[in-house]
N, CA, C and O atoms as a GROMACS GRO file, in nm:
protein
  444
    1UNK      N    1  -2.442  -3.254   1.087
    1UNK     CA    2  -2.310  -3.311   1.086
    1UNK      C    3  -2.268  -3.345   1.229
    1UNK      O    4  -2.291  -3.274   1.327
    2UNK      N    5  -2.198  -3.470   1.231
    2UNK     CA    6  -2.170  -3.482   1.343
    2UNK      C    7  -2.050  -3.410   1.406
    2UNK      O    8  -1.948  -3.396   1.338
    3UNK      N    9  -2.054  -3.368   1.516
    3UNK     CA   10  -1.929  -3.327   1.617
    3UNK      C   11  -1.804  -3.348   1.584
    3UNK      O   12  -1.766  -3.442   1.653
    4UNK      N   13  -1.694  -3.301   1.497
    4UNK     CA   14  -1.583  -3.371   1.505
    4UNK      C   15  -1.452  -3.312   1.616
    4UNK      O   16  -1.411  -3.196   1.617
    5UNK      N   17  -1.409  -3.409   1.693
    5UNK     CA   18  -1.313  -3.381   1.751
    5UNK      C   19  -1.190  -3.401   1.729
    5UNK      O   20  -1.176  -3.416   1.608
    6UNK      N   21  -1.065  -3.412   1.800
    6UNK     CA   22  -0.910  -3.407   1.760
    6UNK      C   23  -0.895  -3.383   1.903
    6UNK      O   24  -0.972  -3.318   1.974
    7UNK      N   25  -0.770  -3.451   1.943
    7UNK     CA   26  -0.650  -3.435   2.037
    7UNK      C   27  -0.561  -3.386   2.021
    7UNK      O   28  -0.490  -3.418   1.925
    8UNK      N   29  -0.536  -3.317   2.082
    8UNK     CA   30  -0.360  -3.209   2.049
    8UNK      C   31  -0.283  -3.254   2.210
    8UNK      O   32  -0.327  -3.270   2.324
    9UNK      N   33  -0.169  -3.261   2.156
    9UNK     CA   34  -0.079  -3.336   2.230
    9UNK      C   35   0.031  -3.226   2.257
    9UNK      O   36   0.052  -3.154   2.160
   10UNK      N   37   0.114  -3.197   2.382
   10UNK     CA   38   0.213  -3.102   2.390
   10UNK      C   39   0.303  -3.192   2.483
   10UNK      O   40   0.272  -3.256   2.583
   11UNK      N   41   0.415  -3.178   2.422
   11UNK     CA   42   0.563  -3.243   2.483
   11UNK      C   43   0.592  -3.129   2.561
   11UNK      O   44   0.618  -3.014   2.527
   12UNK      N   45   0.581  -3.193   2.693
   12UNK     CA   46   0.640  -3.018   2.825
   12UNK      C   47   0.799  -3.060   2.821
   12UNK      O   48   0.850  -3.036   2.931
   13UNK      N   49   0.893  -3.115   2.727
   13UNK     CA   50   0.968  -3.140   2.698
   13UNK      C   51   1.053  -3.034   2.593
   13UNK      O   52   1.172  -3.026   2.559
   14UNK      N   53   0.941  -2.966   2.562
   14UNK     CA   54   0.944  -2.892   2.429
   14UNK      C   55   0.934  -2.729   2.460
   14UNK      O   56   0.816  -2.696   2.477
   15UNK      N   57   1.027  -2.620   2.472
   15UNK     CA   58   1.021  -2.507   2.478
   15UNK      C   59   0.873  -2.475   2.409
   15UNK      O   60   0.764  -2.492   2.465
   16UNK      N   61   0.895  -2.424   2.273
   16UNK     CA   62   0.737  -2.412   2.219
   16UNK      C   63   0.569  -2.468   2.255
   16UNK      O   64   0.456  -2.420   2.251
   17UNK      N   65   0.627  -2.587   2.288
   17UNK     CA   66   0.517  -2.657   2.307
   17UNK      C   67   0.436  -2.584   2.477
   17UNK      O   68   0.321  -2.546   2.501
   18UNK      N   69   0.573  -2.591   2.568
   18UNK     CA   70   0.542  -2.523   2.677
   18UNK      C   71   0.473  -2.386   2.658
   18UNK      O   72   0.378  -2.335   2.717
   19UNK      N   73   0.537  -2.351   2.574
   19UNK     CA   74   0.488  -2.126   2.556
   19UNK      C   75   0.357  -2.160   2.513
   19UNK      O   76   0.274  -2.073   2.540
   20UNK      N   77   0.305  -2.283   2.440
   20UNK     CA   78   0.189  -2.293   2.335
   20UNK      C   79   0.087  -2.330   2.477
   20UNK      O   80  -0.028  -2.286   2.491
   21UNK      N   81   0.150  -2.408   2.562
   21UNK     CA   82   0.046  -2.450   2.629
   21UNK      C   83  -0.031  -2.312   2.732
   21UNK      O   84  -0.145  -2.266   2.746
   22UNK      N   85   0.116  -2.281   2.794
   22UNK     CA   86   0.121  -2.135   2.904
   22UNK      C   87  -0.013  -2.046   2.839
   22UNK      O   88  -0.122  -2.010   2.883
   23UNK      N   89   0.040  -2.038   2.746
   23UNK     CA   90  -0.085  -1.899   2.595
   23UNK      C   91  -0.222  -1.972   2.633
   23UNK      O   92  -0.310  -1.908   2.692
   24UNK      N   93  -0.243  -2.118   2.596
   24UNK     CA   94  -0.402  -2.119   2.578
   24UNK      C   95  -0.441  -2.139   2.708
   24UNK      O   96  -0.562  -2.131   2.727
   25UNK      N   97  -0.336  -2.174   2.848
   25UNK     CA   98  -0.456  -2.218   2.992
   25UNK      C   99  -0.470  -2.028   3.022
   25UNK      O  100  -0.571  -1.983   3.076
   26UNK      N  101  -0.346  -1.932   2.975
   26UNK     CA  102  -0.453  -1.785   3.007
   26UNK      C  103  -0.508  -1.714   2.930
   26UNK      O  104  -0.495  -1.592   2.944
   27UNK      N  105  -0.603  -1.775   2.806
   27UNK     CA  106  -0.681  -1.732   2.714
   27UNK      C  107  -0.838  -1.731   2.789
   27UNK      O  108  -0.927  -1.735   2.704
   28UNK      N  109  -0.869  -1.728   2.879
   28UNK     CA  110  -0.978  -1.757   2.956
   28UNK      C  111  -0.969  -1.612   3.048
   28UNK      O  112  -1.052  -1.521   3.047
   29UNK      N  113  -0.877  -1.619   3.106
   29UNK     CA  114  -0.816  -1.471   3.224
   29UNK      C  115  -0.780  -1.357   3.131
   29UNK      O  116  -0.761  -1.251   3.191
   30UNK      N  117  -0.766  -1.351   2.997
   30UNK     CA  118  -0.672  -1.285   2.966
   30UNK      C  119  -0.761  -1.220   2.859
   30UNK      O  120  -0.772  -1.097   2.857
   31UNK      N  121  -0.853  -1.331   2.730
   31UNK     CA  122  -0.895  -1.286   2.616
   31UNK      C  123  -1.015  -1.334   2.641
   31UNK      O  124  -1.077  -1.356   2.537
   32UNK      N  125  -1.091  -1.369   2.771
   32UNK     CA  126  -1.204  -1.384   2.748
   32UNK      C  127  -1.282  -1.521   2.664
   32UNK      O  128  -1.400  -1.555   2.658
   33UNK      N  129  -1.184  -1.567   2.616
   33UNK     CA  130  -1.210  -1.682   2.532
   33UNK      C  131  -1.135  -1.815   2.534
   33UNK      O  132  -1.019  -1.855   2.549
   34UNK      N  133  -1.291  -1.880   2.506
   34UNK     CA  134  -1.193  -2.090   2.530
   34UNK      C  135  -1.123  -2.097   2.458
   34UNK      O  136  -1.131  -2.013   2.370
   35UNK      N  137  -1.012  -2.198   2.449
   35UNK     CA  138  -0.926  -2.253   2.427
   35UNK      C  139  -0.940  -2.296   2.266
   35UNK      O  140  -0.871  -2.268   2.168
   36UNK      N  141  -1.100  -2.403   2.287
   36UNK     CA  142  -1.101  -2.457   2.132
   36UNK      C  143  -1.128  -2.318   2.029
   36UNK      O  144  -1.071  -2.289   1.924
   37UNK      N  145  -1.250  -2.235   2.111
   37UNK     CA  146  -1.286  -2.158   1.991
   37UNK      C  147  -1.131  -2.017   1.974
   37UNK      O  148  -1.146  -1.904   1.926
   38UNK      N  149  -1.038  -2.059   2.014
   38UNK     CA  150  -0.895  -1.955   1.950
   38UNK      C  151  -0.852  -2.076   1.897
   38UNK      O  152  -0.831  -2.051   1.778
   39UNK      N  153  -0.827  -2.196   1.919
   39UNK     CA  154  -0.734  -2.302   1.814
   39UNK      C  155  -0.842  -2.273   1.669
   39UNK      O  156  -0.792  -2.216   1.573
   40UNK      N  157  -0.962  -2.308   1.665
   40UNK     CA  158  -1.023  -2.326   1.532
   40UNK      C  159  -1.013  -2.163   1.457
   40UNK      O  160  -1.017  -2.143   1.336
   41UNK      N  161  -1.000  -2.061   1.560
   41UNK     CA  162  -0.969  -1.905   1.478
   41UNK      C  163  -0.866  -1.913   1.425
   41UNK      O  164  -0.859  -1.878   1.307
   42UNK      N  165  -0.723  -1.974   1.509
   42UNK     CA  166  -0.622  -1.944   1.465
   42UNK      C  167  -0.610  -2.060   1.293
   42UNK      O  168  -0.582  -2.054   1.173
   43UNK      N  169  -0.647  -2.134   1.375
   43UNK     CA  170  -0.684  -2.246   1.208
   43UNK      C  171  -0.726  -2.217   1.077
   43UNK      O  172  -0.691  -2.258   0.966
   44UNK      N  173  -0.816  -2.130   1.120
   44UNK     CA  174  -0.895  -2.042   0.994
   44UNK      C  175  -0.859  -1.945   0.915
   44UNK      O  176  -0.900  -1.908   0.805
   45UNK      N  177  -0.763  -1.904   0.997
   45UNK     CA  178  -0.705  -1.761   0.972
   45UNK      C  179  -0.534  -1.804   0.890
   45UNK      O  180  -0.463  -1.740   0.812
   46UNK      N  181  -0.518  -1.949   0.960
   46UNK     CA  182  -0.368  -1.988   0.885
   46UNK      C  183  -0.406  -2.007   0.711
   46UNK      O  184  -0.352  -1.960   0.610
   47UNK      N  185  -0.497  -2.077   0.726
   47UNK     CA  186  -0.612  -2.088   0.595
   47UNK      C  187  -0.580  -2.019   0.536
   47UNK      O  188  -0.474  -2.043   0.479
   48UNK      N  189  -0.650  -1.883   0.507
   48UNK     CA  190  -0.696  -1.756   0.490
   48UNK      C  191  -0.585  -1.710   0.445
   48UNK      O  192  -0.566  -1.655   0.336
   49UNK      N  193  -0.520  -1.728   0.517
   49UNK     CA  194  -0.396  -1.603   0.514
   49UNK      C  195  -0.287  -1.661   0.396
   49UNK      O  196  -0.221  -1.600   0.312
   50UNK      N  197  -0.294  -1.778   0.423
   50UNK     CA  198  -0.258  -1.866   0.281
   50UNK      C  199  -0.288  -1.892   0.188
   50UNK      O  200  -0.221  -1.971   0.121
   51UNK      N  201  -0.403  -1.837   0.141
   51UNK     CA  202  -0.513  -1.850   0.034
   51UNK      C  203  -0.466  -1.710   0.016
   51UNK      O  204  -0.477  -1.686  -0.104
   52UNK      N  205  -0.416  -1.601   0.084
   52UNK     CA  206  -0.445  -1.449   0.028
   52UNK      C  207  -0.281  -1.434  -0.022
   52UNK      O  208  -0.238  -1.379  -0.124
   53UNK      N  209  -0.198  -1.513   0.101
   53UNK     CA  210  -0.058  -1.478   0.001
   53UNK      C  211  -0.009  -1.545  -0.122
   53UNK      O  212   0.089  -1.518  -0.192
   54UNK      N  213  -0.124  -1.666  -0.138
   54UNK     CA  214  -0.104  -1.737  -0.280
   54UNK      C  215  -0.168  -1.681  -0.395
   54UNK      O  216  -0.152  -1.730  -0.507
   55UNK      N  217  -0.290  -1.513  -0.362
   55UNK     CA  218  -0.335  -1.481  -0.453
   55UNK      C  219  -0.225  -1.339  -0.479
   55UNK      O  220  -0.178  -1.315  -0.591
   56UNK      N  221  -0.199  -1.267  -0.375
   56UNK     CA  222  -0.105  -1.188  -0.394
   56UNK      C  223   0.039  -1.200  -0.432
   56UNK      O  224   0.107  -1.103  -0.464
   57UNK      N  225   0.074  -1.299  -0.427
   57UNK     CA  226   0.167  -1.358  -0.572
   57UNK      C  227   0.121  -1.363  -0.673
   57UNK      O  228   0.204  -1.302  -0.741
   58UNK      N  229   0.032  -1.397  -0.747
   58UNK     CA  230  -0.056  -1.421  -0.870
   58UNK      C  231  -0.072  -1.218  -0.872
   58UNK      O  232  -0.022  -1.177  -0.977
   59UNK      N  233  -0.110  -1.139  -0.812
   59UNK     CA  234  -0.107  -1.009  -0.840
   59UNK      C  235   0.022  -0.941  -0.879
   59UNK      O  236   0.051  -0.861  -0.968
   60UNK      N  237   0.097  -1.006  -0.771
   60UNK     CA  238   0.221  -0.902  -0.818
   60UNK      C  239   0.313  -0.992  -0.943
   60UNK      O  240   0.403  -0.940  -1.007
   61UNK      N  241   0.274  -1.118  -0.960
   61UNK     CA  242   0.334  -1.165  -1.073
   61UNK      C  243   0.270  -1.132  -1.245
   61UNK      O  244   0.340  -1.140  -1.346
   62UNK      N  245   0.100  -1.088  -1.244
   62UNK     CA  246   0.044  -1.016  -1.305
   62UNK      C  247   0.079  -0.854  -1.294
   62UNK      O  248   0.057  -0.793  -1.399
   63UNK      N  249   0.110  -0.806  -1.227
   63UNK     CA  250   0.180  -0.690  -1.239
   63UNK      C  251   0.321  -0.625  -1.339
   63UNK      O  252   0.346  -0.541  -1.426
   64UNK      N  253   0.379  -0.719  -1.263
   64UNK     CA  254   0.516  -0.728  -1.322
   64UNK      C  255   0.523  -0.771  -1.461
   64UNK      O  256   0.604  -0.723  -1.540
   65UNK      N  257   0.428  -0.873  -1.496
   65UNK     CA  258   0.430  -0.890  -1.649
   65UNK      C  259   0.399  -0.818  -1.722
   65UNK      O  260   0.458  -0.812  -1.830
   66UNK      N  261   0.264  -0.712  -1.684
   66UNK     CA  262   0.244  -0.622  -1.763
   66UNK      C  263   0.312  -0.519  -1.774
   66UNK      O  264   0.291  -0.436  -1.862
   67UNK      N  265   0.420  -0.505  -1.671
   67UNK     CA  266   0.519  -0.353  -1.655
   67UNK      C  267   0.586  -0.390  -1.769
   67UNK      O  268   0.604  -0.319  -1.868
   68UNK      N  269   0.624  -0.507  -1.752
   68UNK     CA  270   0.795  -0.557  -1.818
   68UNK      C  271   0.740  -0.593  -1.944
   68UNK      O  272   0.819  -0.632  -2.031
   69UNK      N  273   0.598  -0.585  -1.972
   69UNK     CA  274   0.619  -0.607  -2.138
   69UNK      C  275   0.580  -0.478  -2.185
   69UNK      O  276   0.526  -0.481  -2.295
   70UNK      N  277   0.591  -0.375  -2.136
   70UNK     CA  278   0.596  -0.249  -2.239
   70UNK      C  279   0.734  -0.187  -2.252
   70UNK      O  280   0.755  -0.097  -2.333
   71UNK      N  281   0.868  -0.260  -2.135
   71UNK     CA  282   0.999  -0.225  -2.192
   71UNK      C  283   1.086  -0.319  -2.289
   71UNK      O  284   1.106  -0.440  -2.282
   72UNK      N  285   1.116  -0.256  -2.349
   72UNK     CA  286   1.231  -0.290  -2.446
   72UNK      C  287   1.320  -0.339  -2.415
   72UNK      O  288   1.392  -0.241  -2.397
   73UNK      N  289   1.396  -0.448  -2.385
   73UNK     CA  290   1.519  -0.509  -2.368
   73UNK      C  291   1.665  -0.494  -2.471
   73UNK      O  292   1.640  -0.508  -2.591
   74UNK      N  293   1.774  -0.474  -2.446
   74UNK     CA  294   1.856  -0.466  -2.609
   74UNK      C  295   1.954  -0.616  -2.531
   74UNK      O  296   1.936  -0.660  -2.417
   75UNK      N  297   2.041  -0.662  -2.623
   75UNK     CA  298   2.098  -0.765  -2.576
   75UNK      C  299   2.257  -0.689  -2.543
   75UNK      O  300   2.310  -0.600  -2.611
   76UNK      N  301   2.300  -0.741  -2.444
   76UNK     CA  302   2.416  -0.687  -2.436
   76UNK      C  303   2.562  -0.740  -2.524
   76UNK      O  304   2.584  -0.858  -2.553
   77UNK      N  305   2.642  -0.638  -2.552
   77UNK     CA  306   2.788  -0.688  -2.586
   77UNK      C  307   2.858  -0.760  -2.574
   77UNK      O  308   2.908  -0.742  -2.463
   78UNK      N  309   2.919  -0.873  -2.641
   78UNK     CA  310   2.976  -0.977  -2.537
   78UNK      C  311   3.160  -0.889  -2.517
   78UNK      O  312   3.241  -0.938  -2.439
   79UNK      N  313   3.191  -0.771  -2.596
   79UNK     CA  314   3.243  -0.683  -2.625
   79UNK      C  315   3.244  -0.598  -2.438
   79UNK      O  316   3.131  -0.573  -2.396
   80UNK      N  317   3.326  -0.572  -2.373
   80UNK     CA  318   3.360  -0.451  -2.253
   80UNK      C  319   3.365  -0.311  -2.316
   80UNK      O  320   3.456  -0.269  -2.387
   81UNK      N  321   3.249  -0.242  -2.278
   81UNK     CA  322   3.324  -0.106  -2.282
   81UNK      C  323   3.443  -0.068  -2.230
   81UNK      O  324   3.488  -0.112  -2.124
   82UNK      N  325   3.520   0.046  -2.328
   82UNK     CA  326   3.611   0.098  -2.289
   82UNK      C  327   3.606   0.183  -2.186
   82UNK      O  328   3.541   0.283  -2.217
   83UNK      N  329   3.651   0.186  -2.069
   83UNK     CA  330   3.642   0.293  -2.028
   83UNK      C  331   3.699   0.425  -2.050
   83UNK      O  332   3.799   0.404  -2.119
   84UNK      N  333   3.690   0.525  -2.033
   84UNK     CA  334   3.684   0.694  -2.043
   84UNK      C  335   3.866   0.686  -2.007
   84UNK      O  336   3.902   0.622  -1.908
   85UNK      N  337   3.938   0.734  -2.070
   85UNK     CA  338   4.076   0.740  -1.996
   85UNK      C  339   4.179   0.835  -2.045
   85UNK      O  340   4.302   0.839  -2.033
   86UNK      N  341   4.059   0.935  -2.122
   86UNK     CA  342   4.130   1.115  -2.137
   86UNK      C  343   4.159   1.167  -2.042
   86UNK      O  344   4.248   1.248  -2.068
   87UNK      N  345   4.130   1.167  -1.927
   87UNK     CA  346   4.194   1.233  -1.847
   87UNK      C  347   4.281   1.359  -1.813
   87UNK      O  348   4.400   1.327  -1.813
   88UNK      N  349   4.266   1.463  -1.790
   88UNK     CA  350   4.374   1.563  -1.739
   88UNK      C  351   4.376   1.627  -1.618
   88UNK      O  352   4.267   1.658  -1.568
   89UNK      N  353   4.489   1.655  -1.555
   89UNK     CA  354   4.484   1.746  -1.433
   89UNK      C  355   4.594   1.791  -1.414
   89UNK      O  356   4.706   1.740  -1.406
   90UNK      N  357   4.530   1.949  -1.402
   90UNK     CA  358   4.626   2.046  -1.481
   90UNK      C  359   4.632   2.098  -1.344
   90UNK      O  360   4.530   2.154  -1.302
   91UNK      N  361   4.739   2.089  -1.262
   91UNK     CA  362   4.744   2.213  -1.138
   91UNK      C  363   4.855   2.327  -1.184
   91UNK      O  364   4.947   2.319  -1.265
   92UNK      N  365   4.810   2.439  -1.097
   92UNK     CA  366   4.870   2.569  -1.149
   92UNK      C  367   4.986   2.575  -1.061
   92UNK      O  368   4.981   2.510  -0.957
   93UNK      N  369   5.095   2.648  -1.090
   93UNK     CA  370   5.201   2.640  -1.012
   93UNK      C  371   5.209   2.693  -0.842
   93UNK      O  372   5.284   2.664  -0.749
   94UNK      N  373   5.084   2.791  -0.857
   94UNK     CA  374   5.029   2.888  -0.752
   94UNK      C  375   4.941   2.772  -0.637
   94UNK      O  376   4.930   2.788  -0.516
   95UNK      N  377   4.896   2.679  -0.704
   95UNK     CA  378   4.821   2.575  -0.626
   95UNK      C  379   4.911   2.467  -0.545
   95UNK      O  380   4.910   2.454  -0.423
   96UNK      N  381   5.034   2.350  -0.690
   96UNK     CA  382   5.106   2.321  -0.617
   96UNK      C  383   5.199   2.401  -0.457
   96UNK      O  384   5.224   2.350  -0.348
   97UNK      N  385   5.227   2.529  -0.506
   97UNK     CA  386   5.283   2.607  -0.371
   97UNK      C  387   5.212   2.599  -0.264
   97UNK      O  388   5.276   2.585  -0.160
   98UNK      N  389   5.082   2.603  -0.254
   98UNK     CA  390   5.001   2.657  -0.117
   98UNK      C  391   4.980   2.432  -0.060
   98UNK      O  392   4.996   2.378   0.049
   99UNK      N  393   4.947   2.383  -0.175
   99UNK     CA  394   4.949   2.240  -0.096
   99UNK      C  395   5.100   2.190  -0.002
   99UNK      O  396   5.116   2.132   0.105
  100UNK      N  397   5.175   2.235  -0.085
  100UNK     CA  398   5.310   2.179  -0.031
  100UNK      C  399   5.321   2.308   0.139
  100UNK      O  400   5.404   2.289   0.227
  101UNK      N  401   5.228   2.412   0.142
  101UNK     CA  402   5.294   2.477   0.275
  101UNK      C  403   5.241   2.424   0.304
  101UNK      O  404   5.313   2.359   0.381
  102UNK      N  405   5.091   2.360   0.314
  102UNK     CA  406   5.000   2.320   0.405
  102UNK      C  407   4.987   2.171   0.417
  102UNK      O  408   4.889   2.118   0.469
  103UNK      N  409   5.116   2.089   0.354
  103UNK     CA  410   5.143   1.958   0.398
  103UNK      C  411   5.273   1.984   0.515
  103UNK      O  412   5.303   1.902   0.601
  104UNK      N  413   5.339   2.115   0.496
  104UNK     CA  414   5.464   2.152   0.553
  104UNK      C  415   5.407   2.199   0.702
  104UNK      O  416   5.472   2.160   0.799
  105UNK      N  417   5.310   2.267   0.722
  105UNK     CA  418   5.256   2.334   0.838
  105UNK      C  419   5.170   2.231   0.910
  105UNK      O  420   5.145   2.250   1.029
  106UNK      N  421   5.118   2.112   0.841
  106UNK     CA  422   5.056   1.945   0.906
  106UNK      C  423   5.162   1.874   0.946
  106UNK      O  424   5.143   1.827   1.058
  107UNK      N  425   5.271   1.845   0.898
  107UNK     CA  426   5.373   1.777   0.942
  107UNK      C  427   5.458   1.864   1.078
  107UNK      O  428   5.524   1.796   1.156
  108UNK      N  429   5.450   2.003   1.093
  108UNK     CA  430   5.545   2.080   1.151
  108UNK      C  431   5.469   2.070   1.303
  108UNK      O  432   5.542   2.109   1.394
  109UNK      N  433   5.337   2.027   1.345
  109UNK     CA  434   5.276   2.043   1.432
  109UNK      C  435   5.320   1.915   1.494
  109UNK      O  436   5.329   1.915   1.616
  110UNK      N  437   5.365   1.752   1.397
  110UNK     CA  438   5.432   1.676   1.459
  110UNK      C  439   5.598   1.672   1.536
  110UNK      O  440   5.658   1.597   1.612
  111UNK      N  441   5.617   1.764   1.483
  111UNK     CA  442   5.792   1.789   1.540
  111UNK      C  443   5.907   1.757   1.459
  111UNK      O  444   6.020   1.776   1.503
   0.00000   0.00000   0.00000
């Protein structure tokens, strides 16, 4: 097969483009490695990595189907529950007394 090449172009106009360029002239000082052979890794790997999160959707969407078809669904009411509204509260006369000193002894510290 023959050689294929490509031009990549960076606008030093361009924040990113600048950080993109800065990264690959110290991939040589830094990682030991040229320029092309990290563009075609990183290429491969965008690939890859997109091929694995399009299968791991397909897993967790096979997952979930099989959870959710062994529960039971019921349809809901178009009806509101009532809420609970027995209610009682019974204070003892011995209780009201001691709240009322000790709202009397909170207020008395203001003057």
């Amino acid at each position: 097969m023959k050689e294929y090449r490509i031009n990549i172009r960076f606008n030093p106009e361009n924040e990113k483009d600048r950080m993109i360029v800065a990264y690959l002239n110290g991939l040589r000082e830094t990682q030991n490695v040229s320029r092309n052979s990290f563009i075609i890794q990183a290429i491969y790997e965008k690939i890859v990595e997109g091929d694995r999160d399009a299968a791991l959707v397909e897993q967790i969407r096979a997952v979930l189907k099989e959870e959710l078809s062994k529960v039971s669904f019921a349809a809901a009411s178009d009806e509101p529950d009532e809420p609970e509204t027995d209610f009682s509260f019974e204070v003892s006369e011995e209780d009201l007394e001691k709240s009322k000193r000790l709202l009397r002894s909170g207020l008395e510290m203001f003057g």
